[in-house]
C-alpha positions in Angstrom: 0.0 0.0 0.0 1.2 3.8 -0.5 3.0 5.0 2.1 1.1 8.2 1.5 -1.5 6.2 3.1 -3.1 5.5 6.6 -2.0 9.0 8.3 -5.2 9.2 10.6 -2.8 9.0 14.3 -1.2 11.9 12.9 -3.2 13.8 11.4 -6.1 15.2 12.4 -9.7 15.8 11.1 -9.9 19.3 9.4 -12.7 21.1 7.1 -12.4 23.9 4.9 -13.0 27.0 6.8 -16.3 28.4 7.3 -16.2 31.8 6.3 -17.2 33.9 9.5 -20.6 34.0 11.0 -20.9 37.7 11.0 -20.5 38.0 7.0 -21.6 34.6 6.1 -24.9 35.2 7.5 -25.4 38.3 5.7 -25.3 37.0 1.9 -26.1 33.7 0.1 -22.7 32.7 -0.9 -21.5 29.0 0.3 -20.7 29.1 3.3 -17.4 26.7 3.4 -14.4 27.9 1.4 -12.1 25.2 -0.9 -9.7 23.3 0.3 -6.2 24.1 -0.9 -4.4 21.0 -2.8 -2.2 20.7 0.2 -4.9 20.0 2.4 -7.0 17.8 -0.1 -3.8 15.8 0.1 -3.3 15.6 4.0 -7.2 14.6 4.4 -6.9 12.4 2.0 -4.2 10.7 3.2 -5.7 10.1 6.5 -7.9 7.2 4.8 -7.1 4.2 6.7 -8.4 2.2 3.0 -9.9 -0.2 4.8 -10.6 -4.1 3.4 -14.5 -3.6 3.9 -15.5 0.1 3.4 -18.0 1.5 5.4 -17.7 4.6 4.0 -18.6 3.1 -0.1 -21.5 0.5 1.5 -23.1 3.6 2.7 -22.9 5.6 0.0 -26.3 5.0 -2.2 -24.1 5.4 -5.4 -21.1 3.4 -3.7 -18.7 5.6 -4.9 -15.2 4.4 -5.2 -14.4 6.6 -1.8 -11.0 5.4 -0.8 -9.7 4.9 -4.4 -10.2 8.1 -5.1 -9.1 9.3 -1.5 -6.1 7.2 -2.6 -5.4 9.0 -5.7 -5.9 12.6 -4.4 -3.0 11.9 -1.7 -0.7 11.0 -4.4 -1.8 13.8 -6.7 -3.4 12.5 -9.4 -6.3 14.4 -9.2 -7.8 13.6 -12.3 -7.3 10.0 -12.2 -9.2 10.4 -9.0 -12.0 13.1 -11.0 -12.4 10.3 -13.5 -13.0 8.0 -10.9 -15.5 9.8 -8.8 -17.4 10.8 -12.0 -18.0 7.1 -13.8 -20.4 6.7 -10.3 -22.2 10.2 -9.8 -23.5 12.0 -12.3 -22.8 15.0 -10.0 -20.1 14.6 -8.0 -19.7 18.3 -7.1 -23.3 18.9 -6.2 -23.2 15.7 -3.7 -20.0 16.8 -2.4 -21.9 20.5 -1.2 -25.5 19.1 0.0 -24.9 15.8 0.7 -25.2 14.6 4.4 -22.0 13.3 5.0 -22.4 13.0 8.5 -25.5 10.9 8.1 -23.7 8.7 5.3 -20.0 7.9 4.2 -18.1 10.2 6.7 -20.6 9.0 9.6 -19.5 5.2 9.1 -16.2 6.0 8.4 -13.7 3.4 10.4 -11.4 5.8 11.7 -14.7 7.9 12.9 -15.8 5.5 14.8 -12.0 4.6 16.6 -12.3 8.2 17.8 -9.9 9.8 15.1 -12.5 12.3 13.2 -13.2 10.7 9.9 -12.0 11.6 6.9 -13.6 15.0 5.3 -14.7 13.0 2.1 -17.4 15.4 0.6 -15.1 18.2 1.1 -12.8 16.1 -0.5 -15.1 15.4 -3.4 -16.1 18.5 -4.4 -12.5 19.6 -4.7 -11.7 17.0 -7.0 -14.4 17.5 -9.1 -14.2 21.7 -8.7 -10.6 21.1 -9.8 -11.9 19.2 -12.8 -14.3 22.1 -14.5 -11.3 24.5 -13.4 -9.2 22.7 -15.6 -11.3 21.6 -18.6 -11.2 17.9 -17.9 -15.2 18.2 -17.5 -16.2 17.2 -21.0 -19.5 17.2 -23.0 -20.7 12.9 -24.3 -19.2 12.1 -27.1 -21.5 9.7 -28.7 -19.9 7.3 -30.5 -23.0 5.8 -32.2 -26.1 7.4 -32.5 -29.2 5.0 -31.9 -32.9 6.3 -33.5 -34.6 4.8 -30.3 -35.8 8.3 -28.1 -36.7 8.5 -24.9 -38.7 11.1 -23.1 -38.0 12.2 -19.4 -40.5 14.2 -17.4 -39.2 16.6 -15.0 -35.6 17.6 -15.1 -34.6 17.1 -11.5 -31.3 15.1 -10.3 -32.8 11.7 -11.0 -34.1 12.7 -14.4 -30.7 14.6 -15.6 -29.0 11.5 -14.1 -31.0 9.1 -16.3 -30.5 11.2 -19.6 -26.8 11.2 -19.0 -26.3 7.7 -18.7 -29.0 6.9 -21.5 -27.1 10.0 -23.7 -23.7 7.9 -23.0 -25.3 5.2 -25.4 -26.5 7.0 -28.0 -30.3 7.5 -27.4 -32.0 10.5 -28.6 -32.9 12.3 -25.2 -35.6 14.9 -24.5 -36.7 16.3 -21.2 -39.4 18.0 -20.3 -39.9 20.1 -16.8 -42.8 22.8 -16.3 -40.4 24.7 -15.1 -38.5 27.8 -16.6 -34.7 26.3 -16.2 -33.6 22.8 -15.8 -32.5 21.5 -11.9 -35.4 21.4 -10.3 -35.2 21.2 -6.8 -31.5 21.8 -6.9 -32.5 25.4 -8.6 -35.5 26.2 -6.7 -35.3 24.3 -3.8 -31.7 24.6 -1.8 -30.6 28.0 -1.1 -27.1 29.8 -2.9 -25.7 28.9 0.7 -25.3 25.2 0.1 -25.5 25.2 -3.3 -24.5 28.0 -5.5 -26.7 28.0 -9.0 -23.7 28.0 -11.2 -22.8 24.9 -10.3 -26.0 23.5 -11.6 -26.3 25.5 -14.5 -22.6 24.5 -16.0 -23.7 21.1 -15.4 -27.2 21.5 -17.2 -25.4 23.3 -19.9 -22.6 20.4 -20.2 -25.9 17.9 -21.0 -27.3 20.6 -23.6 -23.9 20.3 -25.2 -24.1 16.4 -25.1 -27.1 16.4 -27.4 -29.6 16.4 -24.5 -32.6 18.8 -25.9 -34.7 20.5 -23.0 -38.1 21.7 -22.8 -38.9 24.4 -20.4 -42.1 25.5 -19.2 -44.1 22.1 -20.4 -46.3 20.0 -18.2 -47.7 17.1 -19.1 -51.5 16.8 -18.9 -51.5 20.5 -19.9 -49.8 20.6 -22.9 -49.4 17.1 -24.0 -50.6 13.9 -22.3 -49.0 11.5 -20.6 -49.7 8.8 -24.4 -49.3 12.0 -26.1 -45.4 11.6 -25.2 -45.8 7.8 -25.2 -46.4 7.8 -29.1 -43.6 10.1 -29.7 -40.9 8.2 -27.7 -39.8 4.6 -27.3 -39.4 4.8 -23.9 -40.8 7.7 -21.3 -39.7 8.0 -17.5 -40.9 9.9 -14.9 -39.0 11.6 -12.1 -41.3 14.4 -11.1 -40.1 14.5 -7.6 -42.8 15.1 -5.2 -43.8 19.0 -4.6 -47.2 19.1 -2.7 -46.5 20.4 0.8 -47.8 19.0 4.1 -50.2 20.4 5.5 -50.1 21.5 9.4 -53.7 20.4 10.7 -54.4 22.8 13.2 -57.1 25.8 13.5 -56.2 28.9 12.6 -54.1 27.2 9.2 -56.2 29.7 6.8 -54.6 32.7 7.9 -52.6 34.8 6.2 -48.7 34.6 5.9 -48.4 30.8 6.8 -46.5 29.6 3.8 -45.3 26.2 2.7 -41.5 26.1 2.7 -41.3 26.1 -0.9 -43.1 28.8 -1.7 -40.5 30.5 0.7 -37.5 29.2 -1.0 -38.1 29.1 -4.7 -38.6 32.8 -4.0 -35.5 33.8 -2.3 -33.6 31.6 -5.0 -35.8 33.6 -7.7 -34.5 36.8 -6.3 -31.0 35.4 -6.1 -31.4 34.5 -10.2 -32.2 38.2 -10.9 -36.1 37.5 -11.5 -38.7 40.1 -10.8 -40.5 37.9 -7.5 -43.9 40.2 -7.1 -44.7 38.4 -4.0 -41.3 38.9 -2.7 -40.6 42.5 -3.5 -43.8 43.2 -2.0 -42.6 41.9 1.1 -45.4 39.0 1.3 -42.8 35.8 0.7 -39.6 38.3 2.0 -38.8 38.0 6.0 -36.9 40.9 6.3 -38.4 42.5 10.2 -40.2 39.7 10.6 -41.1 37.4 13.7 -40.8 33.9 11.8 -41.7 30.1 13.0 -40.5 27.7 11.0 -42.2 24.3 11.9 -40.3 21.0 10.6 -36.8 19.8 11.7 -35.4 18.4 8.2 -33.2 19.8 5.7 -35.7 21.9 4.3 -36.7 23.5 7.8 -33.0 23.8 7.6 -32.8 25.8 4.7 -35.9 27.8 5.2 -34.4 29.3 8.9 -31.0 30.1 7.3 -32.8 31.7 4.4 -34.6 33.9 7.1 -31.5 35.0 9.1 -30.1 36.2 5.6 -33.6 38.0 4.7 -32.6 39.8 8.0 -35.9 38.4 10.1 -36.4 40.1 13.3 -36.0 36.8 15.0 -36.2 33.2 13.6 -37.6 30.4 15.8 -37.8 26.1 15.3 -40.3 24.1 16.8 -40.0 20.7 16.5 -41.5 18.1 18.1 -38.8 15.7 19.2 -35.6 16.9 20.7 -32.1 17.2 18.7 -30.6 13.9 19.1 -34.2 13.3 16.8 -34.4 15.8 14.4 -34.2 14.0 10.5 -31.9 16.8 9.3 -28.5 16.5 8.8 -27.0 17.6 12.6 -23.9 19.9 10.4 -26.7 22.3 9.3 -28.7 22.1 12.8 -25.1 23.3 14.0 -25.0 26.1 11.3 -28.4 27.1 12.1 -27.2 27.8 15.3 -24.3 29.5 14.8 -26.2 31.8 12.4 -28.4 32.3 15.5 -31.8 29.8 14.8 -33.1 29.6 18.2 -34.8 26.0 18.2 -37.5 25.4 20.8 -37.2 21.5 21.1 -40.1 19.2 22.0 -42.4 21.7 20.9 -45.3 21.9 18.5 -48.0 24.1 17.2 -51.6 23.9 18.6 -53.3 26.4 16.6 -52.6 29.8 14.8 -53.6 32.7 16.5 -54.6 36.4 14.6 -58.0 37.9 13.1 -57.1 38.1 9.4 -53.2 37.1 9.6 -51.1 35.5 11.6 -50.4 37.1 15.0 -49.1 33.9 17.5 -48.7 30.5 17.4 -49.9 28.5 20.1 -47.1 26.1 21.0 -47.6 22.9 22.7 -44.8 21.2 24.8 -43.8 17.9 24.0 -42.4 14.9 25.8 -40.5 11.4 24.3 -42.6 7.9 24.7 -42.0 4.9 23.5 -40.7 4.0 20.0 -42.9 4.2 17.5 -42.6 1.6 14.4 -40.1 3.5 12.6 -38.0 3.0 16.1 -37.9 6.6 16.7 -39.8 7.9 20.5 -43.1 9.0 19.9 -43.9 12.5 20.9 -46.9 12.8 23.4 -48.5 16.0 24.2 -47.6 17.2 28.3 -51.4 18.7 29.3 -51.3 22.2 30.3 -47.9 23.1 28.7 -49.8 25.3 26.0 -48.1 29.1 25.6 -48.2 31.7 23.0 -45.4 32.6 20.7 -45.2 35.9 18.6 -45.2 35.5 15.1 -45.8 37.4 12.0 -44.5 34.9 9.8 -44.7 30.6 9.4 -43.0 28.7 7.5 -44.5 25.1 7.3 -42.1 22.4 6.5 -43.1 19.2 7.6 -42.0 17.4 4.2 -43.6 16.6 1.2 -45.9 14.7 -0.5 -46.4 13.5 -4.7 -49.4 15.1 -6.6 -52.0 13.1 -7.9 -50.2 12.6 -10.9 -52.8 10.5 -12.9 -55.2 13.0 -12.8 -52.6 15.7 -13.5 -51.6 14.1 -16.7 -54.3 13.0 -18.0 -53.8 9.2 -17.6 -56.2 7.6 -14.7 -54.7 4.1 -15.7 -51.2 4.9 -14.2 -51.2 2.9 -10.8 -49.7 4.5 -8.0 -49.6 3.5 -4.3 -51.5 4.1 -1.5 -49.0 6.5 -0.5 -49.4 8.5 -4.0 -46.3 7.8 -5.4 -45.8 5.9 -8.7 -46.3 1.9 -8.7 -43.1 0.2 -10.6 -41.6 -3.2 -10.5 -39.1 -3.0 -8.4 -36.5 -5.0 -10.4 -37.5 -3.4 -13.9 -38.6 0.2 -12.6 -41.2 -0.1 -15.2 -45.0 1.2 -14.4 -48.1 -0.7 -15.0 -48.3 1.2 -18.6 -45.8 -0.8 -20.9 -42.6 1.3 -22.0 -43.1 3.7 -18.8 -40.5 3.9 -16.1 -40.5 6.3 -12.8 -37.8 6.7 -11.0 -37.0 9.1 -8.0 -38.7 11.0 -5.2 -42.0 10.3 -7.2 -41.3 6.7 -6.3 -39.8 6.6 -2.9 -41.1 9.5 -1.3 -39.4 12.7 -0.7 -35.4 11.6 0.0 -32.2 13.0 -0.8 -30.6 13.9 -4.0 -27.8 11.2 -4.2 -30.9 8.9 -3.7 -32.6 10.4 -7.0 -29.5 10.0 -8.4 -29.1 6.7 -7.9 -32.8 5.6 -9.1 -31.8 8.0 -12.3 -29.2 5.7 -12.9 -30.7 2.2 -12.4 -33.7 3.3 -14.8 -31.9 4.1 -16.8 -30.1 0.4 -17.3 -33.4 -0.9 -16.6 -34.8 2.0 -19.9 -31.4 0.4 -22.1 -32.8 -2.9 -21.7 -36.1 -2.7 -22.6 -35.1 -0.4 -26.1 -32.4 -3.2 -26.6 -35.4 -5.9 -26.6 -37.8 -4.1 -28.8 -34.9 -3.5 -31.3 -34.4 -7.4 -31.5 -37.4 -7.8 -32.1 -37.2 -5.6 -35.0 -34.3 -7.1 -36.3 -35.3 -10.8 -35.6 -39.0 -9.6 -37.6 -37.2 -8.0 -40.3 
């Protein structure tokens, strides 16, 4: 083994700085810097390459983590770009939101021998940052075009991953999304903070630039159907995410300014892409002076309490229901919600919504820990009599989200989907109960994270090669 290798005893865990608290929370800029080749070397070569690596089994791409670790300590950073790259589809997106903590860098060996684990996705985006610096990010070059198309609705991470790999071989690729660019939630959805948009949009542009034709501001149902796009193409699959809030079932939930969480966001990260926002500049969707509650402790709750601080909110409050050891989000950005001064009211949940027309209070309830439920996690149970009133002006409601009736919506009552909502597929083909349909993503799991949609772009779009490789033998074996 390299004796630039297995350094973890000496050297210890480090992360790019965070830029200060007093600037960072002012802007939208990410809030980490980049590490400096030196120190992508030293992390790296704290990897202990271990024979079974937890770090790869927990990764839902299983990304070749300590190869690449490997190959950054020697400095052959693209060999180790290459490598990263022929698993995720975006490497330098998964290496910004991605919760480590929660995945490869919270099973990492030396993590849990009480050395601080390796900083892979700092690691990882890096390498791959490194990469588009130095032009060895390259459109597809097809090497031979097939005449088989396929049609992708909704041009989030699991359908650009799909169209990729799908491109790779040739196939005549068009997605459509109803929105006005291509990214979905990774445009409208995570704040500049995490994710700055030109890292998506040089990655969008790179698939534009491998053939990949997009088509903005199209929904399906609306203007074309669901067989509508099943005539055109060989081959359609759907990775719509899911977009339809939950809903907080409590009186008082018609009054004004309670908002869903991404009404909230995809209007800060309007503003941020230099569109005129009405609701925003009129100061309906915009926090600044405000008293805001965000309800929810996930990533998006996350995101929707930093957004606030940076609106300059008058205060910014949490309530969640379970306490912090609990909380579903990843515990980095709890930490940076902190910092950035959140205040989280733990074990807490709303009652009702107080106010005449518009919000004026919430009326929190307090919260104590039962027994697991059958997810394993306590179950919160309301402590009578704990009921006070909190000041607000502004809520935010993210309790997660759930898929649209998507049948109805395009036009196609015969697509089965489960009692849940999402779309029905056979789990080893991906393939719906309409013949030639696939769905892969959120719309099929349930709201998750993006290297999930990622990874269901991916194996769809294996499972799409095989079914166009079958009807073209057919076609042969009949001609």
């Amino acid at each position: 083994m390299s004796e630039k290798m297995l350094k973890f005893v000496g050297i210890g865990q480090q992360t790019p700085p965070k830029r200060s608290i007093e600037k960072r929370s002012k802007d939208f800029n990410e809030i980490y810097g980049e590490f400096i080749n030196n120190k992508a070397k030293e992390q790296s070569s704290r990897c202990s390459q271990c024979g079974v690596p937890f770090c790869q089994v927990h990764c839902p791409l299983h990304n070749n983590i300590p190869d690449w670790l490997k190959l950054t300590a020697e400095g052959r950073l693209q060999d180790a770009y290459e490598l990263s790259q022929s698993t995720n589809n975006m490497p330098e997106v998964c290496g910004r939101i991605c919760p480590q903590d929660r995945l490869c860098e919270g099973n990492c060996v030396i993590e849990q021998s009480g050395h601080g684990t390796v900083t892979i996705g700092s690691v990882e985006k890096y390498i791959t940052d490194t990469a588009w610096e130095k032009g060895w990010v390259k459109p597809i070059k097809v090497k031979k075009q097939k005449n088989q198309s396929v049609g992708i609705i909704g041009a989030g991470p699991a359908g650009l991953a799909c169209a990729e790999e799908l491109r790779k071989s040739g196939y005549q690729i068009t997605i459509y999304d109803r929105y006005d660019r291509p990214g979905g939630l990774l445009i409208y959805g995570i704040p500049n903070f995490k994710l700055e948009k030109f890292v998506v949009e040089r990655r969008t542009k790179l698939l534009k630039d491998s053939g990949i034709k997009f088509i903005q501001n199209f929904e399906v149902g609306k203007d074309a159907s669901l067989q509508d796009l099943r005539e055109k193409h060989d081959a359609i699959l759907i990775a719509t995410g899911v977009y339809k809030a939950r809903n907080v079932d409590v009186e008082g939930n018609n009054l004004k300014n309670i908002f869903p969480a991404m009404d909230f966001l995809t209007a800060s990260n309007r503003k941020g892409l230099g569109d005129k926002v009405k609701l925003f500049d009129d100061g309906t969707l915009n926090s600044e002076n405000k008293k805001v509650v965000v309800v929810g402790g996930g990533d998006t709750a996350m995101d929707c309490v930093r957004t606030a601080i940076r609106q300059k909110a008058a205060s910014v409050k949490c309530l969640y229901r379970r306490d912090k050891e609990n909380m579903p989000g990843s515990a980095r950005e709890v930490s940076n919600a902190i910092e950035e001064g959140v205040e989280f009211l733990w074990l807490s949940s709303p009652n009702k919504f107080l106010g005449s027309s518009k919000v004026e209070a919430v009326e929190v309830q307090k919260m104590k820990l039962g027994d697991p439920d059958f997810t394993g996690r306590r179950k919160p149970i309301i402590i009578e009599n704990s009921n006070y009133k909190l000041e607000s002006d502004m809520v935010i409601k993210a309790l997660g989200f759930d898929p649209e009736d998507l049948p109805k919506l395009f036009n196609s009552e015969n697509l089965v989907v489960s009692k849940w909502g999402t779309i029905k597929i056979d789990l080893h083909t991906m393939e719906t109960n309409l013949k030639g349909v696939f769905a892969a993503g959120d719309i099929v799991r349930g709201a998750s994270l993006v290297v999930w949609a990622i990874r269901d772009g991916r194996d769809a779009a294996a499972q799409i090669e095989k079914h166009l490789n079958s009807i073209q033998s057919k076609k042969e074996v009949a001609a």
